[in-house]
C-alpha positions as CSV (number, residue, x, y, z in Angstrom):
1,X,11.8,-7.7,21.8
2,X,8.4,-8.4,23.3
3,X,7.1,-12.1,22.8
4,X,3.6,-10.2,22.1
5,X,5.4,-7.9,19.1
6,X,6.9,-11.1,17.3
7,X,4.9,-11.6,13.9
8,X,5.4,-15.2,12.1
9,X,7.0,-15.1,8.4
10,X,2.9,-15.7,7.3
11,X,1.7,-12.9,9.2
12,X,4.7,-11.1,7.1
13,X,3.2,-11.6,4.1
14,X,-0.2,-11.3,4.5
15,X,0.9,-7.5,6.5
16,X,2.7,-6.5,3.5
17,X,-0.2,-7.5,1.1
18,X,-2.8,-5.6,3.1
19,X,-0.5,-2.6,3.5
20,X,0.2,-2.4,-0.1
21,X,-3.8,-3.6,-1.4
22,X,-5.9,-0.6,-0.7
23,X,-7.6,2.3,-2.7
24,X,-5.2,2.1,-5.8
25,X,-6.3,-0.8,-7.4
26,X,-9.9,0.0,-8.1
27,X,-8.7,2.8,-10.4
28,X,-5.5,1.4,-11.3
29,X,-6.2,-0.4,-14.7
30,X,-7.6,3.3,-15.8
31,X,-4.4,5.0,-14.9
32,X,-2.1,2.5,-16.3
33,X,-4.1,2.8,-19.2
34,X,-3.5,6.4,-20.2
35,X,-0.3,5.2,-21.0
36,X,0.3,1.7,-22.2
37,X,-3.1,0.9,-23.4
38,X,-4.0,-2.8,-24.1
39,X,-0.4,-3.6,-22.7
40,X,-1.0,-2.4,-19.2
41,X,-1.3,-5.3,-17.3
42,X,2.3,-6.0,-18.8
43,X,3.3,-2.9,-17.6
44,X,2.2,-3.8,-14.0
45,X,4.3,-7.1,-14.5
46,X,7.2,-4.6,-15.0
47,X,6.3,-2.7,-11.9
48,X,6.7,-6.1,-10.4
49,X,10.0,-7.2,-11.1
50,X,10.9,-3.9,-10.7
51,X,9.8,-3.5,-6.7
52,X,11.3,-7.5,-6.5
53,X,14.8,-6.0,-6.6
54,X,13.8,-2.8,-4.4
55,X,12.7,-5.7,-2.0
56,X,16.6,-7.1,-2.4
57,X,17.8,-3.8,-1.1
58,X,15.6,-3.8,1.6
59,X,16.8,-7.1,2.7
60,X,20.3,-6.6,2.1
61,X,19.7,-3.6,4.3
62,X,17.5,-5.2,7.2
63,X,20.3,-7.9,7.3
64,X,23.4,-5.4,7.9
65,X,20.9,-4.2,10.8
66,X,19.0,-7.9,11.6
67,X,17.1,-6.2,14.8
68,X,16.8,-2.7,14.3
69,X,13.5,-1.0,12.8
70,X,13.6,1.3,10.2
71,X,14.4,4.7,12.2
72,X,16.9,2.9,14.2
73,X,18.5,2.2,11.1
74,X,18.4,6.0,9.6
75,X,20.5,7.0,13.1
76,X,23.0,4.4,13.0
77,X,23.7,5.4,9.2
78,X,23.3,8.9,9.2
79,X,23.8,10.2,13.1
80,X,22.1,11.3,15.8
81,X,20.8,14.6,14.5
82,X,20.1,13.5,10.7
83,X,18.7,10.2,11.6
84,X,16.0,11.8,13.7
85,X,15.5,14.4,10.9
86,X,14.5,12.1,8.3
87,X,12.5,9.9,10.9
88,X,10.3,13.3,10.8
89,X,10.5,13.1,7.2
90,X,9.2,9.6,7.4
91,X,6.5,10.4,9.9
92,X,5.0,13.4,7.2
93,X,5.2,10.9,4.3
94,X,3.1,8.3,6.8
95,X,0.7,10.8,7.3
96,X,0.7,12.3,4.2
97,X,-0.2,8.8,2.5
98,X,-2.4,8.3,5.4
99,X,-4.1,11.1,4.5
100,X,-4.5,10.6,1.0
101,X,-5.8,7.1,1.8
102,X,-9.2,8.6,3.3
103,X,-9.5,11.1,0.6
104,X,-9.5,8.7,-2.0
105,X,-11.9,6.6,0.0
106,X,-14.2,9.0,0.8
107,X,-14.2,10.3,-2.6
108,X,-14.7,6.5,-4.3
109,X,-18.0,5.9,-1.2
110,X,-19.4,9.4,-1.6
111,X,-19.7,8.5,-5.9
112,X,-21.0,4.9,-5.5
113,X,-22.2,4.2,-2.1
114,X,-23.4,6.9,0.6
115,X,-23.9,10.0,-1.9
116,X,-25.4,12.0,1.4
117,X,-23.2,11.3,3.7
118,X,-21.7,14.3,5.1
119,X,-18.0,14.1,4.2
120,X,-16.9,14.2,7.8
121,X,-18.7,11.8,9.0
122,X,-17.3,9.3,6.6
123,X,-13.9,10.2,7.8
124,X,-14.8,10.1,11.5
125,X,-15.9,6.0,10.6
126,X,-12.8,5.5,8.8
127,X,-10.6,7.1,11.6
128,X,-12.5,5.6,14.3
129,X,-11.6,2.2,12.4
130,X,-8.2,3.3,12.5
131,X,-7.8,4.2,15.4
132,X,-9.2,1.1,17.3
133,X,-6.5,-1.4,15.3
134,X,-3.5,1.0,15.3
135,X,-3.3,0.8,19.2
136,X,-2.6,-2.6,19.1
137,X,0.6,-4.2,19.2
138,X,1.7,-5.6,16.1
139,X,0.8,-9.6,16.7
140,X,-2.8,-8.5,17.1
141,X,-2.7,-6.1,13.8
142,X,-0.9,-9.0,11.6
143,X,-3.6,-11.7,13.0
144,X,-6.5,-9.4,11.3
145,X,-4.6,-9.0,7.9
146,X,-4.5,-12.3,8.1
147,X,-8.1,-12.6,8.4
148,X,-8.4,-9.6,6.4
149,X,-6.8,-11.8,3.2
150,X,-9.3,-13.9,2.1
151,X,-11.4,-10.6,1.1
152,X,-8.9,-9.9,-1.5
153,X,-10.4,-14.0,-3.3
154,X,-13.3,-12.6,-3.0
155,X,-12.4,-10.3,-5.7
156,X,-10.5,-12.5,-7.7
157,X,-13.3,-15.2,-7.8
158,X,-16.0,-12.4,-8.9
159,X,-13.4,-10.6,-11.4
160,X,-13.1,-14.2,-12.8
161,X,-16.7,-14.2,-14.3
162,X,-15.7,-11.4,-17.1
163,X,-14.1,-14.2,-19.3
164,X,-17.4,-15.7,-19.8
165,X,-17.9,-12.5,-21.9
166,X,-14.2,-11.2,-22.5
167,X,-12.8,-10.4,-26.2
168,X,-9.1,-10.7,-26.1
169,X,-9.3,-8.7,-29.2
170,X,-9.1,-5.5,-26.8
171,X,-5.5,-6.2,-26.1
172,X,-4.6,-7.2,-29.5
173,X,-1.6,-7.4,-30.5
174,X,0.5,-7.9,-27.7
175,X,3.2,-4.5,-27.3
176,X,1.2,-2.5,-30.0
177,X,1.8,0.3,-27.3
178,X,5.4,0.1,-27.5
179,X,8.6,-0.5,-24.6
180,X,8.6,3.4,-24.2
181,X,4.5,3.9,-23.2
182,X,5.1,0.3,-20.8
183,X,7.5,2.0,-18.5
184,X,5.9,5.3,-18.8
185,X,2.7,3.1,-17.4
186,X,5.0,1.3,-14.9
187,X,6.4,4.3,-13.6
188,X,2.7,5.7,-12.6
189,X,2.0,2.2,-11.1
190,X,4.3,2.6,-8.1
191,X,1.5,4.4,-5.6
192,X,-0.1,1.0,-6.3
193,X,3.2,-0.6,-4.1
194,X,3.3,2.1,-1.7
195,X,3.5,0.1,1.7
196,X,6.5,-1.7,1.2
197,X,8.4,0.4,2.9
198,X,7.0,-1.3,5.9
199,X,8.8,-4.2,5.9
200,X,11.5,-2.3,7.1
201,X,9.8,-1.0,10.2
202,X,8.6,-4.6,10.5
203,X,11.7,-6.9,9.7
204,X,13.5,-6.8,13.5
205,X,9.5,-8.6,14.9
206,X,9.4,-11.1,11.9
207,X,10.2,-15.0,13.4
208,X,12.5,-15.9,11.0
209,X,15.7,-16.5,9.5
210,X,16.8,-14.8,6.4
211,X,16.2,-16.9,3.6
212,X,12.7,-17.0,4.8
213,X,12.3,-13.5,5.0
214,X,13.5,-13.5,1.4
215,X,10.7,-16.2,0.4
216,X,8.1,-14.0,2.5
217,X,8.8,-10.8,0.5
218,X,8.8,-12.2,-2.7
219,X,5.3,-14.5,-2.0
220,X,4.2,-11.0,-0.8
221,X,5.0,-9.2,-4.2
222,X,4.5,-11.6,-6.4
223,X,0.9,-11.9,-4.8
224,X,0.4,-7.9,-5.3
225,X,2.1,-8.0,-8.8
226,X,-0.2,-10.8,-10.1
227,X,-3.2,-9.6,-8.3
228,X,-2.8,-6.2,-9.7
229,X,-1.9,-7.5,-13.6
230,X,-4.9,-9.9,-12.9
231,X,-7.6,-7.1,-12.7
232,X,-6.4,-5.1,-15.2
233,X,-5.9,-8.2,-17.8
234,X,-9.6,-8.4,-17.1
235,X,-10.4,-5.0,-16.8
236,X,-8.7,-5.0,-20.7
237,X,-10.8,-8.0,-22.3
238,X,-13.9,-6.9,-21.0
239,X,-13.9,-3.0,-21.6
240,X,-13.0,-1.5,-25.0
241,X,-10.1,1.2,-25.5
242,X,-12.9,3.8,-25.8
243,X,-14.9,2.4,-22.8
244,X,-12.1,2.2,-20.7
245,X,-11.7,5.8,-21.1
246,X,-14.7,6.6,-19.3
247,X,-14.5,4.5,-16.4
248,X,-12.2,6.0,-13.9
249,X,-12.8,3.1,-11.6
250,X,-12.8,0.2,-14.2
251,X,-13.4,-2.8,-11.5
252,X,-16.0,-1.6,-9.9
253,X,-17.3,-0.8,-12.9
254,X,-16.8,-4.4,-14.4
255,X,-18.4,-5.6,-11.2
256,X,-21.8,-3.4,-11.4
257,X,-22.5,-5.3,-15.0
258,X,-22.6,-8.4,-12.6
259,X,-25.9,-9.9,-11.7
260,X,-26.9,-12.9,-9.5
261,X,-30.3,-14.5,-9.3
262,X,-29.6,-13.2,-4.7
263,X,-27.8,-10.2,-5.5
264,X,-28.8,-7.2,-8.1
265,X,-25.7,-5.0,-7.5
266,X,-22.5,-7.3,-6.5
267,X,-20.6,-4.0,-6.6
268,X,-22.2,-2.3,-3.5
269,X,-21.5,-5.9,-1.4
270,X,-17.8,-6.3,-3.0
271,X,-17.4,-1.8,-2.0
272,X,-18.4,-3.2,1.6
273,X,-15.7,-5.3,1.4
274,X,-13.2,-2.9,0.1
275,X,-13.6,-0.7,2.9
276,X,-11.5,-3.8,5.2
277,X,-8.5,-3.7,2.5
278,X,-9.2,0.6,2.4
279,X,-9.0,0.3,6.8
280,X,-6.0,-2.2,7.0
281,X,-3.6,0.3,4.1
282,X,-4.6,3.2,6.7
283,X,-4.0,1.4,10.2
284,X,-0.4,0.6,8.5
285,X,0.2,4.4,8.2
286,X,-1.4,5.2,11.5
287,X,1.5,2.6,13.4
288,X,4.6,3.3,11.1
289,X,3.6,7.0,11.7
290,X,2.8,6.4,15.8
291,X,6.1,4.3,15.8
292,X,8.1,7.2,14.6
293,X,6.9,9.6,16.8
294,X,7.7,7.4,20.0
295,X,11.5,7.4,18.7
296,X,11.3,10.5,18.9
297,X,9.8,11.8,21.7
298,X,10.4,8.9,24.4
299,X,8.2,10.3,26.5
300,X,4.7,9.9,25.2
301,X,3.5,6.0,24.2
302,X,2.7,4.8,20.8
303,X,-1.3,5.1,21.7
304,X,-1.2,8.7,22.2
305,X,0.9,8.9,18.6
306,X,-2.0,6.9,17.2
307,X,-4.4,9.5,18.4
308,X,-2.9,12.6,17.2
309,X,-1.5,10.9,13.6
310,X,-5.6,10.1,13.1
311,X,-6.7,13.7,14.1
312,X,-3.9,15.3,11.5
313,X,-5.1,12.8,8.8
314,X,-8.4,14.0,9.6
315,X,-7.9,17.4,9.5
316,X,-6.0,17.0,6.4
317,X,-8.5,14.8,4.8
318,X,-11.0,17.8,5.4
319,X,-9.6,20.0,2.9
320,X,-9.5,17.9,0.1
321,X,-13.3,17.3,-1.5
322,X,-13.0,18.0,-4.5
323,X,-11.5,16.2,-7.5
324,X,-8.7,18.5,-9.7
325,X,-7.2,18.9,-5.9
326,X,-7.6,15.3,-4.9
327,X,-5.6,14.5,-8.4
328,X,-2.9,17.1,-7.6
329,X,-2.4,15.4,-3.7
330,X,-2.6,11.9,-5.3
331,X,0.3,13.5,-7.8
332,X,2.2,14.7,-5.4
333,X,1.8,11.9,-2.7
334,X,2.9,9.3,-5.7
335,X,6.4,11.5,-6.5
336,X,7.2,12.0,-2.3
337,X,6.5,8.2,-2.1
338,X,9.1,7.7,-4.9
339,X,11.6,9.1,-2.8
340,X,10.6,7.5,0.5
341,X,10.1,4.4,-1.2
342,X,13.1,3.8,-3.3
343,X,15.6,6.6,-3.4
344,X,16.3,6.6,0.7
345,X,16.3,3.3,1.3
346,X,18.5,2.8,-1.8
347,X,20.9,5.4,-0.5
348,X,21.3,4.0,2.8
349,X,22.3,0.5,1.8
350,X,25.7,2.2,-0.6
351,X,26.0,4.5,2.1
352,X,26.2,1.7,4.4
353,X,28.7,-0.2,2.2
354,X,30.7,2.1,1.5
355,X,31.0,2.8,4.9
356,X,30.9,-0.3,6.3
357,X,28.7,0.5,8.8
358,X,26.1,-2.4,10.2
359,X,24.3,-3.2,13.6
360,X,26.5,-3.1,16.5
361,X,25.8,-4.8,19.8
362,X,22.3,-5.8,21.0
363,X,19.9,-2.7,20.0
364,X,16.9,-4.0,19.9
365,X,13.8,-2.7,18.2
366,X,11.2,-1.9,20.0
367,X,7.0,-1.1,19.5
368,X,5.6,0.2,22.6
């Protein structure tokens, strides 16, 4: 591996977090809430522990294959000819949730920020944005999601003021929703941990041994999980069961009703911040998709991948403008990332063990 592809265990984390931390969790406490009510934020604690033992397979996995990539791993499994299938599985999911990433953030800026914006110029910024990071090799990505981190206390600190005026009556008492409604709010919470996934295109470029990847994964979820249960707890004390209802973005929402003596509308600064956490989920998608299609056609380099994975995110981005269709992609993108997500990478690791069947000789990954 390239000295200049090497990412150290911190950068690790702080890529996962920004991967995973993008549009979901502005609307999250509102669709966790159709479900488990006042007891959402426990559901999200659920999701948690949940992803922590999907992160266990994924490093049980990346160490039966310490310095192969994700789609290196799918051929060595699986074959020649199914291996590279699924890689273009992979690369559709990648663009898919790439794709669905700029809907949902054009939608959120065109309803709050730039209401007469044309659509597509919106997503030309966003590409653009994309586009100019993606290219990159990975040191240089994982150095701006490092940068890219504090934004997300920026949040937290601001979120924090809604206790002054909280009533923890909202969420009173503690299950009333019941075990049954939790999970059913759990399971709707996993787009929200989309991005994981990336560890294991990342794993074979992380400095590190592998107890430290272990601690790295699980600082990086427990970050997400807390983060995520942490807006919604106060997302819950401050809004009413009937108000929460109404507001399908409930942070931004909880951030408007701010006011400071310098700044009228906190929410409109704090949605300029966003847009960093909205660019660095998309760049993600642009290089795992970009990385994919260089395995599989040798011949063309990663930039060129970058190009043409931002121009079909674009053009799929286009049709997609108005809300009952953006709900149905957001649907769909949440059960195909259910199976990319868990069910492959769980499959794999029995397949592998059953098999017996880990990294032979000295293929090393590679990110061109």
């Amino acid at each position: 591996m390239k000295n200049e592809n090497q990412i150290t265990k911190l950068q690790l984390i702080t890529f996962l977090i920004q991967t995973q931390i993008g549009v979901a969790f502005l609307s999250l406490p509102y669709d966790i809430h159709k479900f488990a009510k006042g007891d959402s934020w426990i559901s999200l604690l659920l999701t948690g522990l949940l992803m922590e033992v999907l992160a266990i397979v994924y490093l049980i996995l990346c160490n039966r294959f310490p310095k192969q990539h994700l789609f290196q791993i799918l051929q060595s499994i699986l074959g020649r000819v199914l291996g590279k299938c699924l890689t273009v599985f992979y690369a559709f999911y990648f663009l898919l949730t790439g794709s669905t990433i700029l809907i949902l953030f054009v939608y959120i800026i065109k309803k709050w920020m730039l209401l007469y914006t044309p659509y597509w110029v919106i997503l030309i910024l966003m590409c653009s944005i994309g586009i100019y990071m993606a290219v990159e090799n990975l040191k240089v990505i994982a150095r701006f999601y490092f940068l890219a981190t504090f934004v997300l206390f920026v949040f937290i600190f601001t979120a924090s003021i809604a206790f002054r005026d909280g009533n923890f009556h909202y969420i009173m008492p503690i299950g009333h929703s019941g075990i049954l409604n939790m999970i059913k709010g759990a399971s709707h919470a996993t787009l929200a941990w989309q991005g994981m996934e990336m560890f294991l295109i990342v794993s074979p470029f992380v400095i590190s041994t592998g107890k430290e990847r272990v601690k790295a994964v699980t600082l990086a979820n427990l970050f997400v999980t807390l983060l995520y249960s942490f807006l919604t707890f106060v997302c819950l004390i401050y809004f009413s069961n009937d108000e929460m209802i109404l507001f399908p973005e409930p942070v931004l929402y909880l951030l408007k009703s701010f006011t400071f003596k310098i700044i009228e509308r906190p929410d409109l600064v704090l949605i300029s911040l966003w847009i960093i956490l909205v660019g660095t989920s998309f760049i993600s998608y642009l290089y795992g998709a970009s990385l994919a299609g260089t395995f599989l056609i040798k011949k063309w380099n990663r930039r060129s991948f970058v190009y043409l994975s931002a121009i079909i995110c674009f053009g799929v981005a286009l049709f997609f403008n108005h809300q009952k269709a953006i709900e149905k992609l957001t649907q769909f993108t949440t059960y195909v990332g259910f199976i990319f997500l868990m069910v492959i990478p769980i499959s794999l690791l029995i397949i592998s063990l059953l098999f017996k069947k880990q990294q032979k000789g000295e293929s090393n990954a590679k990110d061109n």
